[in-house]
Every structure is written in structure tokens, then in C-alpha cells.
Backbone as CSV, one residue per row, in Angstrom:
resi,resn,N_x,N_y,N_z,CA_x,CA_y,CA_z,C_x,C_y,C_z
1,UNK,0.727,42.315,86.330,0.622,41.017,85.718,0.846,41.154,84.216
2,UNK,1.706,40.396,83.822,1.895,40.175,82.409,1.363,39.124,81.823
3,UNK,0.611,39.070,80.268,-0.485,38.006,79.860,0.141,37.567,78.903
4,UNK,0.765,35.964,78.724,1.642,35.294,77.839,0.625,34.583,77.106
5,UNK,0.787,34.567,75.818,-0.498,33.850,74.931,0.254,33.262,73.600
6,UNK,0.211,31.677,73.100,0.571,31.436,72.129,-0.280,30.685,71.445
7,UNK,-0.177,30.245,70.265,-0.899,29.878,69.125,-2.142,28.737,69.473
8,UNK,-2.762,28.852,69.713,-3.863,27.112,69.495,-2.712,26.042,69.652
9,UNK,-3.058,25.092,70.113,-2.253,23.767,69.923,-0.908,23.799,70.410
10,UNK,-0.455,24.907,71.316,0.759,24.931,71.623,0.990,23.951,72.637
11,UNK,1.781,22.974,72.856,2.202,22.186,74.292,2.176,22.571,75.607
12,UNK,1.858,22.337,76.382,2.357,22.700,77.877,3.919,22.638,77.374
13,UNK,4.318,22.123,77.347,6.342,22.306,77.778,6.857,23.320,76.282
14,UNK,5.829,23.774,75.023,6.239,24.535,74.246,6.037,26.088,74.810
15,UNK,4.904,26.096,75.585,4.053,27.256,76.477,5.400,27.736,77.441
16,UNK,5.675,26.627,78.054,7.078,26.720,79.401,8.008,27.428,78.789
17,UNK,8.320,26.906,77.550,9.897,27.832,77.243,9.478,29.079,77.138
18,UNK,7.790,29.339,75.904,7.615,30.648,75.845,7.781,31.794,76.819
19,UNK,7.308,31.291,77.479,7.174,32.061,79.116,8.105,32.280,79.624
20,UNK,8.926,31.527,79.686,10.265,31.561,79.938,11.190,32.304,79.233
21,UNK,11.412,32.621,77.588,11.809,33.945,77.036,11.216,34.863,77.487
22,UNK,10.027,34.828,78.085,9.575,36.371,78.542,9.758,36.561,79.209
23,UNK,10.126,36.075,79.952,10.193,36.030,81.699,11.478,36.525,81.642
24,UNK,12.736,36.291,81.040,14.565,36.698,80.820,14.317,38.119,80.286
25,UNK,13.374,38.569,79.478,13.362,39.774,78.821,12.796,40.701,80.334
26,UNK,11.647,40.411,80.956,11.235,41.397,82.047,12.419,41.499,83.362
27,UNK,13.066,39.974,83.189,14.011,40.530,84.865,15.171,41.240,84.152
28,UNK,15.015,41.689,83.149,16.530,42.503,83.023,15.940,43.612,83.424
29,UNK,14.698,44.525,83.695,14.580,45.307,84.035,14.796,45.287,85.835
30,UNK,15.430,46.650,86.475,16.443,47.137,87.249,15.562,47.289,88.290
31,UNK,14.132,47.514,88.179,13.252,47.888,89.168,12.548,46.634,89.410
32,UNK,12.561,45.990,88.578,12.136,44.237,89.418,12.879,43.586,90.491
33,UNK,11.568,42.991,91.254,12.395,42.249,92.578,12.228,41.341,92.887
34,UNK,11.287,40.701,92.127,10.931,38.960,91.962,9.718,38.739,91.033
35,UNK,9.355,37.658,90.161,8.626,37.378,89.802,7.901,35.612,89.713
36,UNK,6.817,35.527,89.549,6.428,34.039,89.421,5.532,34.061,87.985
37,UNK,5.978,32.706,87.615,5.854,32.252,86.218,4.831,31.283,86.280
38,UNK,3.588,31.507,85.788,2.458,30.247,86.002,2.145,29.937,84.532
39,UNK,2.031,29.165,83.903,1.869,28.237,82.714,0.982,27.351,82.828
40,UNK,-0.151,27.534,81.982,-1.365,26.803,81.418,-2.031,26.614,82.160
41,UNK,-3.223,26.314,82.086,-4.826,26.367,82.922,-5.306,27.410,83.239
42,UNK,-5.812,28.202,82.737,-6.331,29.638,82.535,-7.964,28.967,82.522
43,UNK,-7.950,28.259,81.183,-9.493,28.033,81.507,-9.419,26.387,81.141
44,UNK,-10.042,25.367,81.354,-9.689,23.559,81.724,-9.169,23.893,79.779
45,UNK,-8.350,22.906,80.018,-7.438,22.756,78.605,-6.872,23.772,78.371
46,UNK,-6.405,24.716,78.685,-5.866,25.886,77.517,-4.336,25.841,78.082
47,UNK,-3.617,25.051,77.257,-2.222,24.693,77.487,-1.422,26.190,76.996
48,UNK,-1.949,27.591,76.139,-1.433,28.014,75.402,-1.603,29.599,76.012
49,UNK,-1.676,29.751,77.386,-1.995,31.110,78.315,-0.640,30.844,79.301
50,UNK,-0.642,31.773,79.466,0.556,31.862,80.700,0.229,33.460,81.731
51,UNK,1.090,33.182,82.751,0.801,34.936,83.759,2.374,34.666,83.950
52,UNK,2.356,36.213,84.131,4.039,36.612,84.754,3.600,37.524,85.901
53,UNK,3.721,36.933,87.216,3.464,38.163,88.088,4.854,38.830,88.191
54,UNK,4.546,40.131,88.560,5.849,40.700,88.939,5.639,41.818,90.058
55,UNK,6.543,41.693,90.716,6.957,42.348,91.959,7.769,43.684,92.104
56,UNK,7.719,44.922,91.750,8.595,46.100,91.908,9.098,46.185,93.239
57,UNK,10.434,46.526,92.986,11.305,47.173,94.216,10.180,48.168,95.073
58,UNK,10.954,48.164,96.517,10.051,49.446,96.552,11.120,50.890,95.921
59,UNK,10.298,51.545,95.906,10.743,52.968,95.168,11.696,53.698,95.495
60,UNK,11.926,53.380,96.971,13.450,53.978,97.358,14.371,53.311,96.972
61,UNK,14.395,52.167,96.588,15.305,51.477,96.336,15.631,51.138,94.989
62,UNK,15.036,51.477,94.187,14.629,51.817,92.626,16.261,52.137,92.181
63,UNK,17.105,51.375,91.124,18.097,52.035,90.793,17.351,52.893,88.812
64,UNK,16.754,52.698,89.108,16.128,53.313,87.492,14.591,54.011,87.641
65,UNK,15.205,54.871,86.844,13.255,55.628,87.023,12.837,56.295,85.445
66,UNK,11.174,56.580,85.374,11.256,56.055,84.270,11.617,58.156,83.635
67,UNK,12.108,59.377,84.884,12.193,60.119,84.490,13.583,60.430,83.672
């Protein structure tokens, strides 16, 4: 799980894009095989948290390793 966090007072739909640059930066990695993007409500109001789950290949199928 990846923990997306922006400033106090950020928007829900300013939170979305954030998450969303992060989210383009992790699937370029080669050993990912899906991920889900959840945005805001972490705790009642907090428009400004996000999660990136992510899913690894399995390992045989891995075109990158980190040796």
C-alpha cells in the first residue's frame, strides 16, 4: 500500500489528480499487475489522504528484479 497525503484544504477532485500523478509514476514499474486508487475518507472529512493499492506480478513472471 502506498500513502498519498496533501496539504490541509486540498479538494476531493485536487486530491484525484494528485493520486493520479502517483498512480502514472508506480505503473511504469514492470513488476506491477494492477492497482486501485481510493481518494479521501480516511478519517470523516479528510478530503486530503489517498491509498494506492498495488498488486505484484507473481515472481515468475517478473520481467525486472531488483538484483
Amino acid at each position: 500500500m502506498v500513502g498519498v497525503r496533501a496539504a490541509q484544504g486540498t479538494s476531493y477532485y485536487e486530491m484525484v489528480q494528485h493520486s493520479q500523478r502517483v498512480a502514472e509514476q508506480i505503473i511504469k514499474n514492470p513488476d506491477i499487475d494492477s492497482m486501485t486508487v481510493i481518494t479521501g475518507g480516511r478519517d470523516a472529512g479528510s478530503m486530503n489522504f489517498g491509498r494506492i493499492m498495488v498488486q505484484l506480478k507473481p515472481r515468475r513472471s517478473e520481467e525486472h528484479t531488483s538484483e
